[in-house]
Phi, psi and omega in degrees: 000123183280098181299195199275332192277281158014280170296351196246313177306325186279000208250312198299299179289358173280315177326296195295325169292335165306316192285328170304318209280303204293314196321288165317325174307290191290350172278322167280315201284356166280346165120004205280349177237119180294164164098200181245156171205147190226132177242172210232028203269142205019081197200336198296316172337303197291287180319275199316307195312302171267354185279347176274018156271348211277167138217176203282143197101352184279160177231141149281142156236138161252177192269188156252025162250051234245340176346302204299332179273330157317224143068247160344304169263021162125343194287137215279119166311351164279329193287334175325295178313302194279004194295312198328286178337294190130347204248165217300327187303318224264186224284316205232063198030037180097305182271037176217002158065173169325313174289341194220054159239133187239176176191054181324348175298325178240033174090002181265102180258032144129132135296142222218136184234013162269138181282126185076000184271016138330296200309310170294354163267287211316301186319301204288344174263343158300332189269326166325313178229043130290307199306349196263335202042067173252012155085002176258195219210150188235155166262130151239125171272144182194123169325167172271340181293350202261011171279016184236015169295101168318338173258004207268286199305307171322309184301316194291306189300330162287328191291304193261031183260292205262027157060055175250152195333318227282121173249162192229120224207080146306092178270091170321033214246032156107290192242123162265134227347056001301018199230164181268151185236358161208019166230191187199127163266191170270016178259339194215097166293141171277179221249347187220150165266355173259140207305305152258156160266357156275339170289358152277007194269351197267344174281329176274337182106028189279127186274125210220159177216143131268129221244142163283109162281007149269023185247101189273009191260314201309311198296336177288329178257347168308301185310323187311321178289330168303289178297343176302297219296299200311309190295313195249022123106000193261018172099208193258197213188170144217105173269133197230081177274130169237148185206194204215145156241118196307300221227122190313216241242309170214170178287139220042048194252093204314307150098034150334341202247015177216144207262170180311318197269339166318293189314287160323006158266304213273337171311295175336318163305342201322116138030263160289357150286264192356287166342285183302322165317312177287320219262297152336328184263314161338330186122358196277154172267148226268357168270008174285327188289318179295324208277316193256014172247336175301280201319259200341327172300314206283307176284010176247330176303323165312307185258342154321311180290316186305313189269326168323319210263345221266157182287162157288180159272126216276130164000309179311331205245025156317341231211339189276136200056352183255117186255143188195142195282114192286340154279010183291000000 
């Protein structure tokens, strides 16, 4: 049973990850953050929903679409802001931008800007610790494009060979970067024969649900049987959350191949209005909810002014923090 605080936690972040991301949005079309950014605005259902089983010693792997998983687990948003910036401040001193920000401190090992390349660190931090036998557990997040990945697939078949903590947390969100990924038109074939992506999960022996991913409660218990199954040693799990991403593939990205009313359907759904609706009809009352959509504004302008202000990282320190195979 979920209390009322819980749930008003789970609410701030699905807010605060909307409000980074619209933030970033209007921050790139002004020119002010280098580099590609892929956001992750209706989508938040998916991140909150299993990350709110996790605790410390638990691990997360991300996409390069990963803010929203960032967020979620705890990773501090100012630093989140100036790595975007570019600056001495930001979670991976500046240098490792949107696509590749960790934080092992809280289980984030890292948003990825290789497709699919989660699933081998997942395996491999799964398998730690069964080998450790500490009952904690890793998440892999992954696109639906990336389910026609090989290292994607390998992960799932190692994943169930050696029975590991590991759920594998499909964000399903229709296209993988401009192609439909299980419907098809006569412009556009789809990228899979298969009906689902959960239904590939039943050839490795994987226990998989399709899940609503614009429902953070449906993801939460879905996810809950998963991190249990995980947790009691019975192996690995595949949540095939379908969900919509508001804003294109990457920022400037023309979105040619999906139409205004597409998008504007899948809005009607939106994540956090749903929430917020249930959570009103439950009782809360709704300026406790303004209050807590206030607050997440305030902090992400907090961290804007924070990565505005904050220094580069100096010429010298190029060479620095970058691990590389010293026999290369």
């Amino acid at each position: 049973m979920l209390t009322q605080d819980k749930l008003l936690e789970m609410y701030y972040k699905m807010v605060l990850i909307r409000a980074f991301e619209d933030r970033v949005h209007e921050l790139f079309v002004q020119g002010r953050i280098p580099g590609f950014v892929h956001l992750y605005a209706g989508e938040e259902a998916v991140a909150v929903g299993v990350t709110s089983h996790l605790r410390k010693g638990d691990y997360i792997t991300s996409t390069h679409r990963g803010h929203g998983h960032c967020i979620a687990m705890g990773v501090d948003i100012k630093g989140m802001m100036a790595e975007l910036f570019g600056r001495k401040s930001g979670t991976c001193r500046g240098k490792g931008g949107s696509m590749h920000i960790a934080d092992f401190e809280v289980g984030m090992l890292g948003a990825n800007g290789i497709v699919g390349a989660g699933g081998p660190l997942a395996v491999g931090a799964a398998f730690a610790a069964k080998y450790r036998g500490s009952g904690d557990v890793v998440v892999c997040f992954a696109g639906d494009g990336a389910q026609n990945q090989g290292a994607v697939l390998e992960s799932l078949n190692a994943a169930a060979i050696w029975k590991l903590p590991l759920i594998f947390v499909v964000e399903d969100n229709q296209y993988a970067i401009s192609l439909r990924s299980l419907s098809s038109t006569k412009l556009q074939p789809r990228i899979s024969t298969a009906r689902s992506v959960a239904e590939r999960a039943v050839a490795f022996g994987i226990p998989s649900v399709t899940v609503d991913g614009m429902d953070v409660l449906a993801v939460y218990e879905a996810a809950k049987a998963a991190v249990e199954r995980a947790r009691a040693g019975e192996g690995p799990s595949l949540l095939d959350c379908k969900t919509y991403r508001y804003y294109g593939h990457f920022e400037g990205d023309p979105m040619v191949y999906r139409s205004v009313e597409e998008v504007e359907e899948w809005k009607k759904r939106d994540p956090i209005k749903l929430f917020r609706e249930r959570l009103v009809r439950g009782g809360v009352v709704e300026e406790v909810l303004d209050d807590i959509r206030r607050k997440a504004s305030l902090e992400v302008e907090e961290a804007v002014r924070f990565a505005e202000e904050s220094p580069y990282p100096e010429p010298s320190e190029a060479y620095t923090d970058v691990f590389t195979d010293p026999y290369y």
